[in-house]
C-alpha positions in Angstrom: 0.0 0.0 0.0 1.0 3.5 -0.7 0.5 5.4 2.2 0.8 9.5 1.6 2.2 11.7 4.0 -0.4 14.6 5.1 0.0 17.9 6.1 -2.4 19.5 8.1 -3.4 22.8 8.8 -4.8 23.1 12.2 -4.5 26.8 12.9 -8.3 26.7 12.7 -8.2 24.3 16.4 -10.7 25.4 19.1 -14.2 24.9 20.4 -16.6 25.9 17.7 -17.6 26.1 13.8 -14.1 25.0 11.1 -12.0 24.4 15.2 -14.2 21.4 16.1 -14.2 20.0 12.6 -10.5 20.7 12.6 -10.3 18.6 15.8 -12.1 16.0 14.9 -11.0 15.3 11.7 -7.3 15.5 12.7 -8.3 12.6 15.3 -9.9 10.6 12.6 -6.8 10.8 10.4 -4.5 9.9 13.0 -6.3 6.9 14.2 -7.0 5.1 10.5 -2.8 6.3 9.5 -0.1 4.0 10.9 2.2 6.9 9.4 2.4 10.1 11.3 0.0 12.6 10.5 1.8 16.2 10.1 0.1 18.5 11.7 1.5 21.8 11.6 0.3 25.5 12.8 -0.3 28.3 10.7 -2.5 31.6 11.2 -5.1 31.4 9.1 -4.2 35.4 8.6 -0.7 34.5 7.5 -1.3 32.0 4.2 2.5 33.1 2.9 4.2 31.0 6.5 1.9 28.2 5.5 3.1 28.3 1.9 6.7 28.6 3.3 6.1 25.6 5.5 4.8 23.2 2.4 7.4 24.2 0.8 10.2 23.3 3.3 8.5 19.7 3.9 9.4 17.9 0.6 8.3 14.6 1.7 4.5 15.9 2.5 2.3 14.3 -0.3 -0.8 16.3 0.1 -1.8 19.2 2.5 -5.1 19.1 3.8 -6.7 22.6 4.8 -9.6 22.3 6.4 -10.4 26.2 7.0 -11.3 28.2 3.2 -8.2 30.4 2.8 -5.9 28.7 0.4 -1.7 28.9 0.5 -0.4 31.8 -1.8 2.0 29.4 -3.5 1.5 25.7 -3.6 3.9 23.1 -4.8 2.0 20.2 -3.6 -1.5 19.2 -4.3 -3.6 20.3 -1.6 -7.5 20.1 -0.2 -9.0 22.9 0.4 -12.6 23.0 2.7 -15.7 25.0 1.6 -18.6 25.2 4.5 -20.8 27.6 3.9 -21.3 29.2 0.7 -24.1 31.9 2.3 -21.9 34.6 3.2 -20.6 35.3 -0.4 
């Protein structure tokens, strides 16, 4: 089996609304991956340090965003989370 190596952003981590689906989808990765889940801060105000971190980790496979702000610059393939389409 190929097993990819995540990246996650969990800036979004707290109590309510994008946190606790943050939270619990972090948990959910990390109990079905025998690999290490990367899980790796960033403020969801600062996009360019996220882009700057996926950059820097050459052996991440995919980067997994589960907040709407996408990285400036992405060299990886990445998944990006829409939840509510009302306020646009």
């Amino acid at each position: 089996m190929n097993n990819k190596k995540v990246l996650m952003d969990i800036s979004w981590s707290n109590k309510g609304g994008i946190g606790r689906f943050t939270d619990e989808i972090s948990k959910l990765l990390c109990d079905i991956s025998k690999e290490e889940l990367y899980r790796k801060c960033a403020s969801p105000l600062a996009p360019l340090g996220l882009a700057v971190n996926i950059f820097l980790r050459k052996k991440t496979d995919v980067v997994f965003l589960p907040g709407y702000i996408p990285p400036l610059f992405c060299s990886k393939k990445f998944i990006i989370t829409i939840h509510d389409l009302n306020h646009l």
